[in-house]
Structure formats: C-alpha cells, structure tokens
C-alpha positions as CSV (number, residue, x, y, z in Angstrom):
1,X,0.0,0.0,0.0
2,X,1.9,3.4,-1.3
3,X,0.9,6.5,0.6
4,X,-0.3,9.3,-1.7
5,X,-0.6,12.6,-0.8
6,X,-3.1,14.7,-2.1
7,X,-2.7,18.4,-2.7
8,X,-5.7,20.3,-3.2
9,X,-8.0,23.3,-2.0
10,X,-10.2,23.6,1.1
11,X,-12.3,26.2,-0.4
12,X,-16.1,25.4,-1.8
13,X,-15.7,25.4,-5.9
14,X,-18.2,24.0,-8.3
15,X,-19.4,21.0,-9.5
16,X,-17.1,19.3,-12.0
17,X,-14.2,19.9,-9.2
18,X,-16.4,18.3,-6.6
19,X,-16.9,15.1,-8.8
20,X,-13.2,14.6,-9.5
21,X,-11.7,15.1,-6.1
22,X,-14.6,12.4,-5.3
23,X,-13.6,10.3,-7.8
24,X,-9.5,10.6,-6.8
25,X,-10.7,9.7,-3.0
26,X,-12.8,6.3,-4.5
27,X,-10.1,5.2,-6.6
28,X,-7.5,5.8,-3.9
29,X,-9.5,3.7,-1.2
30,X,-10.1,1.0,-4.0
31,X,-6.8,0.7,-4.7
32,X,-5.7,0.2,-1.0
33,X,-3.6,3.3,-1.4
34,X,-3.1,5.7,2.0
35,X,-4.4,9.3,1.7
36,X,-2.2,11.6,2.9
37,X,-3.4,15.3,3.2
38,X,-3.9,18.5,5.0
39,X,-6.3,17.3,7.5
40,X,-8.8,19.5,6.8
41,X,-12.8,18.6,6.3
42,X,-13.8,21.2,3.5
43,X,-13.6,21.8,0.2
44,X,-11.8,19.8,-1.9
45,X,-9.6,18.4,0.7
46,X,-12.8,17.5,2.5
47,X,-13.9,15.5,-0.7
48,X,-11.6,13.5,-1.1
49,X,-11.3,12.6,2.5
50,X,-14.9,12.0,2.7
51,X,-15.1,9.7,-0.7
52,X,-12.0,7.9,0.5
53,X,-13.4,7.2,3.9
54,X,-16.8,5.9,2.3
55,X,-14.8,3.6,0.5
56,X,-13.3,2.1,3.7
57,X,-9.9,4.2,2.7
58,X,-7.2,4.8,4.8
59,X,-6.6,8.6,5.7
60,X,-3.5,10.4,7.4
61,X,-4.4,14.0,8.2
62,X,-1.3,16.2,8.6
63,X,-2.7,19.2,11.0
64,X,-1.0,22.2,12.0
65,X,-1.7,23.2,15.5
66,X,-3.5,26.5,14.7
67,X,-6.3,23.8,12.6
68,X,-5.9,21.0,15.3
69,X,-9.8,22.0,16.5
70,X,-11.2,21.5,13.5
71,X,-13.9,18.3,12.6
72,X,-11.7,15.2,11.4
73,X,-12.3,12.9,8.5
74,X,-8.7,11.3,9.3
75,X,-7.4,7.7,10.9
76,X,-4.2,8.9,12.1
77,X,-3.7,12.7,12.9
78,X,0.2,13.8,12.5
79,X,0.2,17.1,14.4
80,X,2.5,19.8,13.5
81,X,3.7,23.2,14.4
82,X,2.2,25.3,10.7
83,X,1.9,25.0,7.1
84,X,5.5,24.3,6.3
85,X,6.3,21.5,8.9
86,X,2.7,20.4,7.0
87,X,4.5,20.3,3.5
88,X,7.7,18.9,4.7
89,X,5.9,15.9,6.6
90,X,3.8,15.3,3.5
91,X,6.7,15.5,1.3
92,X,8.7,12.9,3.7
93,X,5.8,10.6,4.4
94,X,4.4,9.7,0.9
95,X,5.1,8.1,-1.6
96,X,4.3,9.9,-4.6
97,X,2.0,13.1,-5.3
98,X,-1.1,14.1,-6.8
99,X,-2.4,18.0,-7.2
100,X,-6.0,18.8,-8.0
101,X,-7.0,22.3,-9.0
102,X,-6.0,24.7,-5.7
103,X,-5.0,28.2,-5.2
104,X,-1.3,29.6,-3.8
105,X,-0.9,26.7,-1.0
106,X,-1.4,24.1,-3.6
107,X,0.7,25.5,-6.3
108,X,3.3,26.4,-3.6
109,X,2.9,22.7,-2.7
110,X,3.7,21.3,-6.4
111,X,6.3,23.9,-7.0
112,X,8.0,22.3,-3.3
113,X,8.4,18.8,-4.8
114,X,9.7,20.1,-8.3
115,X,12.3,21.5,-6.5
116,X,13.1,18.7,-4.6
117,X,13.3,16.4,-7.5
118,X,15.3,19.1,-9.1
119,X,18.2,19.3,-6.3
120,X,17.8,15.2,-5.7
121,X,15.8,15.0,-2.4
122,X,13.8,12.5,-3.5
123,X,12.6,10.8,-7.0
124,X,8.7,10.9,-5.9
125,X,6.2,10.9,-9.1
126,X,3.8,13.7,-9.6
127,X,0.5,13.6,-10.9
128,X,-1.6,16.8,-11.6
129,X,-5.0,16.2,-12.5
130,X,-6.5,18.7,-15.3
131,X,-9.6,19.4,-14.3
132,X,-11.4,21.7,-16.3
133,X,-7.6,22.5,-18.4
134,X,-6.9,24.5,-14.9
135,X,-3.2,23.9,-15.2
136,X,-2.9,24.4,-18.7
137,X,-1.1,27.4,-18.3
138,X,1.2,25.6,-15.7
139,X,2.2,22.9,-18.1
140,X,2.8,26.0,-21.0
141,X,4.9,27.5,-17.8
142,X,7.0,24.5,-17.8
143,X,7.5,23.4,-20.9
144,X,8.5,26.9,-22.3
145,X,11.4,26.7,-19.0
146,X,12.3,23.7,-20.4
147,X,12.6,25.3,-23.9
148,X,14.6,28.4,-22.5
149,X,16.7,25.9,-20.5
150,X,15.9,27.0,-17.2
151,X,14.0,24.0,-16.2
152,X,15.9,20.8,-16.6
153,X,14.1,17.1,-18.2
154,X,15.3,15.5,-14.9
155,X,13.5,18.0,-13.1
156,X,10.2,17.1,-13.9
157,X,10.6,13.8,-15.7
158,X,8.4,12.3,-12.9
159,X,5.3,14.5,-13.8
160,X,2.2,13.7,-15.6
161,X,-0.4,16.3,-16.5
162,X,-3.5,13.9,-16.0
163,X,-6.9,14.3,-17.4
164,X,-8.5,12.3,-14.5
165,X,-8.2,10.9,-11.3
166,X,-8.1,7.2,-12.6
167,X,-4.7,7.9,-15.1
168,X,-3.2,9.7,-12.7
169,X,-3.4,6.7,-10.3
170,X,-2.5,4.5,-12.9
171,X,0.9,6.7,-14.1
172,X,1.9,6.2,-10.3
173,X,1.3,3.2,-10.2
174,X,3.0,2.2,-13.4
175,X,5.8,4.1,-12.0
176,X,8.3,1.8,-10.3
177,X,8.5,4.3,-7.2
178,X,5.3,4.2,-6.2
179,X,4.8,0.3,-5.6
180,X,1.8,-0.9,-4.0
C-alpha cells in the first residue's frame, strides 16, 4: 500500500471539481492506497477525505496546530507546528504526489516537490490532474522553462499532467517508485 498525498484546495468550488476530487478519494480507497493530506474537512480536501473514507480508505491527516480543532475525516492525525512542517511531513511521508485544481498553498505545494526532484531530495512521481484545463497554463509554464533551459528534463521527468483521477493513479502506479 503506497501512501499518496493529495494536494488540493479547502475552499467550496463548483461541480465538476467536486466530482473529480470524489472520484481521486474512491479510486484511492479502491486501490488500497493511504491518503495523505492537510487534514482538513472542506472543500476539496474534505472530498476527497470524505469519498476515501466511504470507500473504507485509509486517511492520514497532517494538522497544524492552529487547525488541530477542527472536525476530522482522518485515521491517524500527524500534528504539527504550521503549514510548512505540513508540507515537509507530506513530502517525507508519501510516496508519490497528486495535485487537483487549488489556489497559492497548492501550487506552492507542487512547486516544493519540483524542486526537490530538481536538487535530488527525492525521486517521488507527480500527478496533476487537469480538471477543467486548470493547469494548462502551468504545463505551458514548464514546458517553455524547459525550452529556454531553465528548467531541466530530470527536473520534472516524474510528472504527468492527467486528465482524471483514474490515469493519474495508474501513471503512479505504473511508475516503479510508487509500488503498491
């Protein structure tokens, strides 16, 4: 069983948003893979929790102390001191990444394990799910760094711009780091 994490947004968004980041907690649970995530129950975050749960999933919240009262949707609760002991615990405990559609956290969050893999921290896949072509201009981003050379192929050679929850499951695990 691989422990995923999930990067996403707590705020309320519409519809076709909802049904994917339900769709990403189903599969997850289904597939006897370990949600890992920000520990919070709304939004997107609170979706996916939620539909993993329902499934009979597995679910690590990671909770900084200044959310610790919130309601929980998680098994195990890793408590930490704020947001970035939250993103360096994720980054340490999983074993391989997925990003639905979210604001500055989450794209703070993808840009965190690009840079990783970039310096040689770790050689954890990343799967973005394209929801609605939301990270379009993120993939243009990338591919015109890669272009001008600022961005090297090893960089981000473990990412896959996904256009649903099920292929980005599958690219992990059809990638020989993320073993379930």
């Amino acid at each position: 069983m691989s422990k995923i994490c999930v990067f996403c947004s707590s705020a309320e968004v519409d519809g076709s948003y909802k049904e994917t980041a339900h769709e990403l907690g189903r599969i997850l649970a289904q597939n006897n893979h370990t949600l890992v995530y920000g520990g919070i129950n709304q939004g997107l975050m609170g979706i996916v929790a939620s539909s993993a749960r329902n499934q009979g999933g597995k679910i690590i919240g990671i909770v900084p102390n200044i959310l610790s009262n919130r309601p929980q949707l998680y098994d195990e609760a890793i408590n930490v001191k704020d947001l970035q002991d939250r993103k360096s615990t994720m980054t340490k405990i999983s074993d391989a990444f997925i990003a639905l559609p979210g604001g500055i956290g989450t794209l703070d969050e993808i840009t965190t394990v690009l840079a990783d893999q970039a310096i040689g921290h770790h050689n954890k896949p990343m799967a973005i799910i394209n929801t609605n072509r939301y990270y379009e201009y993120l993939a243009a981003l990338l591919s015109r760094g890669l272009k001008e050379r600022f961005i090297k192929a090893k960089s981000i050679n473990l990412l896959y711009l996904a256009p649903d929850a099920q292929r980005a499951i599958t690219f992990l695990e059809s990638n020989r780091l993320c073993k379930r």
